[in-house]
C-alpha positions, 0 to 999 in steps of 0.5 A: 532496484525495480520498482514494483507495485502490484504481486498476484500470490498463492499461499497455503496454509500447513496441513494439521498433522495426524493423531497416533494409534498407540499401546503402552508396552512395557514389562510388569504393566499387563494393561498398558491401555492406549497412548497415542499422541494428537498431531500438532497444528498447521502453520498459518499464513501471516502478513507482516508490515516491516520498515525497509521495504519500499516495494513489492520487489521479492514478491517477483521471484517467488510467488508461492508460499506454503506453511510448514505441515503439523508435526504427527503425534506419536506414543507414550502420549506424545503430541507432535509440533506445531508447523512453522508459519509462512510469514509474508513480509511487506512494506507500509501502505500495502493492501492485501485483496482477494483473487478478484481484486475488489475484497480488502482483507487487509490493510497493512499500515503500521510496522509490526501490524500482523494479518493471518491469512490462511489459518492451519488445520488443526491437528487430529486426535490420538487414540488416548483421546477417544478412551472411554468406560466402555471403550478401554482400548480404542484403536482410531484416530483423527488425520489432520485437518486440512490446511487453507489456500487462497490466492491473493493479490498484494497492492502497495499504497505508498504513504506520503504526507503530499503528492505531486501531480501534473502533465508529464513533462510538468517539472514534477521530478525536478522539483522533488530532486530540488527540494529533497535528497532523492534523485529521480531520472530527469530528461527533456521527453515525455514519461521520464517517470515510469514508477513513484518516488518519495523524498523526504523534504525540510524546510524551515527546520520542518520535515514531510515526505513528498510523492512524486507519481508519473505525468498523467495524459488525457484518457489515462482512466481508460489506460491511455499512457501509463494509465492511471495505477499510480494514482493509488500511490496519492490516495493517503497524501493529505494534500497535492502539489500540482504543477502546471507547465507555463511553456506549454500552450494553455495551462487551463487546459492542462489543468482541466485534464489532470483534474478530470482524470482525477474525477474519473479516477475518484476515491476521493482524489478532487476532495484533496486539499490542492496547492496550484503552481505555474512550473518552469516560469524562468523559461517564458516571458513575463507577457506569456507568463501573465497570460498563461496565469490567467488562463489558469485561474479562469480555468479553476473558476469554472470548474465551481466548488466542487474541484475542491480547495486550492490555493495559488496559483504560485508560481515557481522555477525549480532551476531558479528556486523562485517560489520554491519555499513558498510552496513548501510552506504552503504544503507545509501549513495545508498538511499540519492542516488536515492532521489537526482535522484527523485528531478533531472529535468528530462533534467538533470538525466544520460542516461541509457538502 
C-alpha cells in the first residue's frame, strides 16, 4: 500500500432543507388554517480519528466530499429529515489545516475523537411557524439555510514513542527490521527509504514503537533531496535514536549535518532527548573505529548546550547485534523518562533555560 502523508480536500456541508406552504384540507373542518412543515437541518462535515488506518491513502481517489441536504417540510405539520453527515475518516496523529496550510483546525490524536468541520444550514420555517392573532393564514415560508464549503488540507503526524534519524545510508531500516517485525526496503544506495516506517519493538518483556523517517542531506530545509516533510513524522517522539555511519569519512560532520537540519527545521526537534549511535561498526577496523568515535564526540562537544541531551555515543552492528539491546534499553529508559515528566505537575517538573 502507497504511503501517503499529505491530502488537499474540498468538503461542503448539506444545505438546510425548505419550509412548506401548506392548509389543512379535509371534509367537515372549514378553517383548517396552515400546516406546512420546517425543512430539516443539513448535514455536517465530521472528522473522525479510526484505528486501522496508517495513512491518508483513500484520500487520493476521492477529494470531495458533500453532505447530504435537509429533507423539505411537507403538510399536515410535517418536518422533513436531517441530511446525512459527511464523515471524514483518518488515522491518529492526523492535523487538519485550513486551505492556507498554516491555521490548525484540529488535531486528531485519540480513536474515536471527532471535529465538525462544516456545520449544515438550518432548516427554513413552514408556514405554521409564522401564524399569528392578526395573521391566521400565512402564506410564506423560509428556504434552507445554506450549507458551508472549505477547503482543507490533511496532514498525518505518525505517533511513535521514538524516532530514528540519521544520513541516508545510516543503517537506519536495517536497524528497525533488526529489532521489529517490520520490514523496510534495504538496499546499498542512497534514499532507500522513500516514505516512514513504524515497528513495534520488544526488549526485556518491554514494548514501544519506533519511527523510521528517510535519510536526510545537507540543505534539505531548503528541499534538497527528499526535503525535509517527514521530519513531522518525529515531532511527537519523545526521544530520537540517531545513527551515525562509522564507514563514512567523518562522523562529526555527519553529525553537525542532521543536527543542523533539524535546527532549521525547528518545532522543538534539537530539544529532544537524543541517544548517539556509530552504526555498522562490524565493517570498519577498530583504528578507524576509534577515530571516527572521537570525531564524534568533539563534534557534540562544540556544539554546546544548546544541541540538547544526549547519551553515548554507543556503538552498534545491526548485522552483528552488538550494542543492539543496549540501545534499546537506552530509549527504553529515555522514553519512560519523558512520560513520567508529561504526568508531573507542572509545580513539580525541574527548572531549565
Amino acid at each position: 500500500m502507497k504511503f501517503l502523508d499529505q491530502a488537499r480536500v474540498y468538503v461542503r456541508s448539506g444545505d438546510g432543507g425548505a419550509g412548506c406552504v401548506s392548509f389543512r384540507r379535509e371534509k367537515f373542518i372549514e378553517f383548517g388554517g396552515p400546516d406546512g412543515g420546517d425543512g430539516g437541518r443539513g448535514g455536517d462535515v465530521v472528522a473522525e480519528c479510526v484505528e486501522g488506518l496508517n495513512t491518508l491513502i483513500d484520500y487520493r481517489y476521492q477529494q470531495h466530499f458533500k453532505a447530504k441536504t435537509g429533507g423539505h417540510g411537507m403538510g399536515k405539520n410535517r418536518a422533513g429529515g436531517r441530511g446525512a453527515d459527511a464523515v471524514l475518516k483518518a488515522p491518529v496523529g492526523t492535523q487538519i489545516f485550513e486551505g492556507d496550510e498554516e491555521t490548525l483546525i484540529a488535531d486528531l490524536t485519540e480513536v474515536g475523537q471527532r471535529v465538525v468541520i462544516c456545520k449544515g444550514g438550518n432548516g427554513g420555517f413552514g408556514n405554521a411557524h409564522f401564524t399569528t392573532s392578526t395573521n391566521r393564514a400565512p402564506r410564506r415560508a423560509n428556504p434552507g439555510q445554506p450549507g458551508e464549503e472549505r477547503t482543507i488540507v490533511l496532514r498525518l503526524k505518525l505517533i511513535a514513542d521514538a524516532g530514528l534519524i540519521g544520513l541516508p545510508n545510516a543503517g537506519k531500516s536495517t536497524f528497525l527490521a533488526t529489532v521489529s517485525a517490520a520490514k523496510p526496503k534495504i538496499a546499498d544506495y542512497p534514499f532507500t527509504t522513500l516514505h516512514p516506517g513504524l515497528g513495534v519493538v520488544r526488549s526485556d518483556d518491554r514494548e514501544f514503537v519506533l519511527a523510521d523517517i528517510p535519510g536526510l542531506i545537507e540543505g534539505a530545509h531548503e528541499g534538497h533531496g527528499l526535503g525535509d516533510r517527514f521530519l513531522g513524522h518525529i515531532e511527537r517522539c519523545r526521544a530520537l535514536l540517531h545513527l551515525v555511519d562509522a564507514t563514512g569519512e567523518h562522523a562529526g560532520k555527519d553529525y553537525k549535518i542532521v543536527r543542523g537540519e533539524l535546527a532549521a527545521y525547528g518545532a522543538g526537534l534539537t530539544e529532544k532527548p537524543e541517544i548517539l549511535a556509530l552504526s555498522k561498526i562490524d565493517a570498519v577496523d577498530s583504528d578507524h573505529l576509534k577515530k571516527q568515535r572521537e570525531r564524534l564526540k568533539r563534534a557534540v562537544s562544540s556544539a554546546g548546550p544548546e544541541s540538547g541531551r544526549h547519551t553515548g555515543p554507543m556503538l552498534i552492528s545491526s548485522a552483528s547485534g552488538a550494542g543492539v539491546r543496549e540501545a534499546l534499553r537506552a530509549l527504553y529508559e529515555t522514553i519512560e523518562a519523558q512520560k513520567a515528566l508529561e504526568r508531573a505537575p507542572e509545580e513539580a517538573r525541574p527548572w531549565s533555560p
